[in-house]
N, C-alpha and C positions, 0 to 999 in steps of 0.2 A: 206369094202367100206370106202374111205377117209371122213372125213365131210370138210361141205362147211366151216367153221370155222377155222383159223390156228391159232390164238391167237397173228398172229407177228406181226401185224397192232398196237395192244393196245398201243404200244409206241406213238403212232402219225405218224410212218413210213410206208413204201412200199418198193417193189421190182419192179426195172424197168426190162428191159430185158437185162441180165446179173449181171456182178458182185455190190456188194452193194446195199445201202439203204437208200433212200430222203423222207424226210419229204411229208406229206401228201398232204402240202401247199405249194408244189416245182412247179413252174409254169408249166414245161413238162406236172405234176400230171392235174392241170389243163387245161390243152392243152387239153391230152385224152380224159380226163373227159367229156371236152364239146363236143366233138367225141361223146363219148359214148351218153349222151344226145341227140345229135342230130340223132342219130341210132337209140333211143329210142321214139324219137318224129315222127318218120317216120313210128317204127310200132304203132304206135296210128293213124296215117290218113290211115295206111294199115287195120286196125281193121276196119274202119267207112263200115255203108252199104252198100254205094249207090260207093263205087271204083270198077271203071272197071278192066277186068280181063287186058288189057294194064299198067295202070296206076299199077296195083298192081305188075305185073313183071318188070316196072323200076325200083319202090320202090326196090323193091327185090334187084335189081342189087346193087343199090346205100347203100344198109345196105351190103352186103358184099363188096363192096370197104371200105366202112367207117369203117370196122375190118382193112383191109391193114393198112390205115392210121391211128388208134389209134395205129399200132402196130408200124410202122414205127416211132409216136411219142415216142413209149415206148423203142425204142432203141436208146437212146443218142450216142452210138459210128459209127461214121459215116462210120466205116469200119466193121458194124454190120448186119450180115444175114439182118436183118427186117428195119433199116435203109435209106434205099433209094429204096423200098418195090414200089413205087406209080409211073406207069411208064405213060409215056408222052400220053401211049395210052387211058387210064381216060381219061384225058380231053379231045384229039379229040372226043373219042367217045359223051362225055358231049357237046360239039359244035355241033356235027353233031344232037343231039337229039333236043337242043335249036331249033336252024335252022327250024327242020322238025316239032316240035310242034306247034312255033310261026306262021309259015305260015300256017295253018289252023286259025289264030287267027285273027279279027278285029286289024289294028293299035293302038298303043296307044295315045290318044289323051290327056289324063292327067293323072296326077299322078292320084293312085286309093289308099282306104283304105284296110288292112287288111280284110279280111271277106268273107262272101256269103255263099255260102253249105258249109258243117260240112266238108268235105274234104280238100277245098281248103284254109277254117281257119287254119286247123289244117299245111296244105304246109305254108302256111305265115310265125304260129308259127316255124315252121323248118326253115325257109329263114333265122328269125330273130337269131335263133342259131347258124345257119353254119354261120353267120354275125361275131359273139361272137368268136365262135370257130377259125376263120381266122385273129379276132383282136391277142387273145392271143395267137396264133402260130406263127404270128408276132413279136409279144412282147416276146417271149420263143427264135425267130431266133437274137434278138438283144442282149438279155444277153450276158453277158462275159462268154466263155466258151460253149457257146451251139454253136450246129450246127443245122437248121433244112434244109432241101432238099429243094430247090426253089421249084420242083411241090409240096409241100403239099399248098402253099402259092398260086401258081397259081391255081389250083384242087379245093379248095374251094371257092374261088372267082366264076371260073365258078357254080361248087354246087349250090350258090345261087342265081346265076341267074336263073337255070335251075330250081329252085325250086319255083321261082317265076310265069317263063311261066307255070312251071306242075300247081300252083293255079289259074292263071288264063284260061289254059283249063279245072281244074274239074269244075268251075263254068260253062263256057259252055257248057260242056255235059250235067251237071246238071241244063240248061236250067236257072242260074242264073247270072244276072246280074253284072260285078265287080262293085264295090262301086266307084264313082268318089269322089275325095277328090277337094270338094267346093271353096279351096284357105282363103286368108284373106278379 
């Protein structure tokens, strides 16, 4: 059996998806990274008690898309299997789910704060991710020499929106109130 350990890292490097090897602190490296992060933060509001069996099968969907797109970051060559991986039908489907949550939901009347049930903190905490993740995917499509695929840039824009109505419906179900943000 292989071990999880391959020793090639030690340099400070990595392997993207194909040929060669970029430093650890290659912005792609970071692109992924906060992909992966934010995959990570999603099974932590999927772990909380009180997620309904709905909310936990979007999750679900949404951590395997988010493999697509850390892969699709992981292929710099724009004429690469996994490269332009992230098809336009993400986001419809991401819009059509926005739409159909939100409308079960009281208007917004003012900005709100982060918070309420252990759930819908933990979706804010992911908003603020995929937030990060979309700045430096940005910033990775503006380098010299990179390419990234306009949906990854449009696909996580929607993500956090979609991540924001999913926290403001576990509060509702869970029968708690979003935080209004007071103003100055």
């Amino acid at each position: 059996m292989p071990k999880i350990y391959t020793k090639t890292g030690d340099d400070g490097t990595t392997g993207l998806l194909g040929p060669g090897r970029v430093g650890k602190d290659d912005l792609r490296i970071e692109a992924y990274g906060t992909v992966d992060e934010l995959n990570a933060v999603l099974g932590v509001a999927r772990s909380t008690t009180a997620i309904s069996l709905d909310l936990d099968r979007k999750l679900s969907q949404l951590q395997e898309e988010l493999f697509t797109v850390g892969a699709a970051l992981a292929d710099p060559d724009p004429d690469g299997p996994f490269h332009d991986s992230v098809p336009h039908d993400f986001i419809l489907r991401i819009e059509h789910e926005i739409d159909h949550v939100e409308s079960g939901l009281p208007p917004l009347q003012h900005f709100i704060l982060p918070g309420g049930s252990p759930t819908a903190a933990q979706l804010h905490l992911a908003r603020t991710i995929c937030r990060r993740a979309e700045r430096v995917v940005v910033s990775l499509g503006h380098a010299d020499g990179q390419h990234v695929p306009p949906s990854l840039v449009v696909y996580l824009n929607r993500l956090s929106d979609y991540l924001f109505v999913l926290a403001r419906s576990a509060n509702a179900e869970a029968g708690v109130a979003d935080v209004p943000w007071r103003g100055l």
